[in-house]
C-alpha positions in Angstrom: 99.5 100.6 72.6 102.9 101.6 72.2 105.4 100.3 75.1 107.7 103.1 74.1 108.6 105.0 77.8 107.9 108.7 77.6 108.0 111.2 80.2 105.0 111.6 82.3 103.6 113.9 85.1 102.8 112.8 88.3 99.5 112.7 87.5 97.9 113.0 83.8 93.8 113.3 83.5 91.5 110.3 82.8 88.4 110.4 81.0 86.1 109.4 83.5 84.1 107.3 80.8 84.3 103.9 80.3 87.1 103.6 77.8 87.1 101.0 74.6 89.1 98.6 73.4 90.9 100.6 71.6 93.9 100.9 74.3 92.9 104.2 75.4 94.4 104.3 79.3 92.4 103.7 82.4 95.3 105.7 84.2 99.6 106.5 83.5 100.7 108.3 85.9 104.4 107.9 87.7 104.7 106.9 91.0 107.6 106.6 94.0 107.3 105.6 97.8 104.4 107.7 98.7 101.9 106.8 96.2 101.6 102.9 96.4 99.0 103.4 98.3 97.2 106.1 95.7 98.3 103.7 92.9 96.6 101.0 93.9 93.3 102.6 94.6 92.9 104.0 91.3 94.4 100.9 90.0 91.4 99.1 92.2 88.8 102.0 91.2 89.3 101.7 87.3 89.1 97.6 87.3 86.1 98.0 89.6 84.7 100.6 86.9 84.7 98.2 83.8 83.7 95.6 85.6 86.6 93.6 87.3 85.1 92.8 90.5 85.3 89.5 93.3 88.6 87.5 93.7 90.4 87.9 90.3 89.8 92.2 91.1 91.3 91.9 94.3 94.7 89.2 92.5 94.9 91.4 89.9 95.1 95.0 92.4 97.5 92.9 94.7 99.8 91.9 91.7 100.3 95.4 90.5 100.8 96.3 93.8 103.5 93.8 94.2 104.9 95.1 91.1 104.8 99.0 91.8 106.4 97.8 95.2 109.3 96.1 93.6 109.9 99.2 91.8 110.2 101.2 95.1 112.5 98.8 97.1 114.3 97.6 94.4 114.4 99.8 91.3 115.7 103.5 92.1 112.2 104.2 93.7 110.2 105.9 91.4 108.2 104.2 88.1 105.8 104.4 86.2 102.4 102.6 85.7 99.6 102.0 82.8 96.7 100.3 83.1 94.1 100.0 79.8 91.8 97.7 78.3 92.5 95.3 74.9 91.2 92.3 73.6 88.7 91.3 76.8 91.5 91.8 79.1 93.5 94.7 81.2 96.3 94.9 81.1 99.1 96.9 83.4 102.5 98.0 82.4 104.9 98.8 85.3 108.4 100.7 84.8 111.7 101.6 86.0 114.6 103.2 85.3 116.9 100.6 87.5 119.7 98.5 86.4 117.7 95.5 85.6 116.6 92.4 86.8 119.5 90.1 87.7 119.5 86.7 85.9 119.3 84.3 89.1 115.6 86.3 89.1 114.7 85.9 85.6 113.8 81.9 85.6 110.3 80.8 86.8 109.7 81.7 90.1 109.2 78.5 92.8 107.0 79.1 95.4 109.0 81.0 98.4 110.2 79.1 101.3 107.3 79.4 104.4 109.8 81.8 106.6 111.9 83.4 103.6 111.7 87.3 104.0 110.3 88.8 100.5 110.6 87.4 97.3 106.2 86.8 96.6 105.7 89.8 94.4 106.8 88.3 91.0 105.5 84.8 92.2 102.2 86.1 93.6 102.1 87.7 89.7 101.8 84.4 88.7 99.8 82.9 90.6 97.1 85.8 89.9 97.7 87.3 86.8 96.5 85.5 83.6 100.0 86.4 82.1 103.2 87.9 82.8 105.8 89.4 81.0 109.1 90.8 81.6 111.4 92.8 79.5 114.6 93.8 81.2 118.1 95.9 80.7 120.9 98.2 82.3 118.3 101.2 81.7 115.1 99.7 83.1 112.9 96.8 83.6 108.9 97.0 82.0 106.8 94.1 83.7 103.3 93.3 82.1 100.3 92.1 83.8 97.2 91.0 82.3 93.9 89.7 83.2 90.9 88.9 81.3 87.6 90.8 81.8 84.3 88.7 82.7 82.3 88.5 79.8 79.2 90.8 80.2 76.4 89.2 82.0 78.8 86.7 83.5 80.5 86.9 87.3 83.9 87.9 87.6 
């Protein structure tokens, strides 16, 4: 799949089949303060659809939400998100049009201190994603998120 940014509607259709690997999306669709909550039920549905289910389905929704969060508070307040399968995983793409990702953030994040205010979301990533990735500028910020899928017949 191309990580190229191109404009998107609100909302584009999904095929409501079960997609291939071949990268085909799950869901793209661009998002601002009033559709976390929409983002991450679809997000949720599709996993739950291919069969993403149990702990690492609920990490996985929690760390996009995190993300599509970030975007909102932090980021100018509207992104974009793409979720799609490859290679036994899912992966989601999540981004903005903000100024970038300060460098004090970039290093590895440390686990916050007990009464900090904020600063999980890229660290909760982490901890429940089975990679990261972060590419960052002064026109945008793209953060990926992947997890691998249960192999069929096996629990998630």
């Amino acid at each position: 799949m191309s990580q190229s940014v191109r404009p998107a509607p609100t909302a584009e259709p999904v095929s409501t089949d079960v997609p291939t690997s071949s990268g085909a999306p799950l869901l793209d669709r661009r998002f601002g303060r009033d559709e976390i909550a929409v983002v991450r039920h679809e997000v949720a549905g599709r996993l739950a659809a291919v069969g993403l289910t149990g702990e690492r389905h609920q990490g996985f929704v929690l760390a996009v939400n995190e993300v599509i969060t970030n975007v909102v508070l932090h980021a100018g307040g509207q992104g974009r998100a793409v979720l799609w399968l490859a290679g036994g995983s899912a992966w989601c793409t999540v981004t903005d049009s903000g100024p970038g990702i300060p460098a004090q953030f970039l290093r590895p994040p440390e686990v916050p201190a007990a009464f900090e205010v904020g600063g999980r979301g890229i660290w909760l990533a982490h901890q429940l994603c089975d990679e990261v990735t972060v590419a960052t500028g002064p026109i945008g910020t793209t953060i990926g998120l992947r997890i691998a899928l249960p192999r069929r017949g096996k629990p998630s």
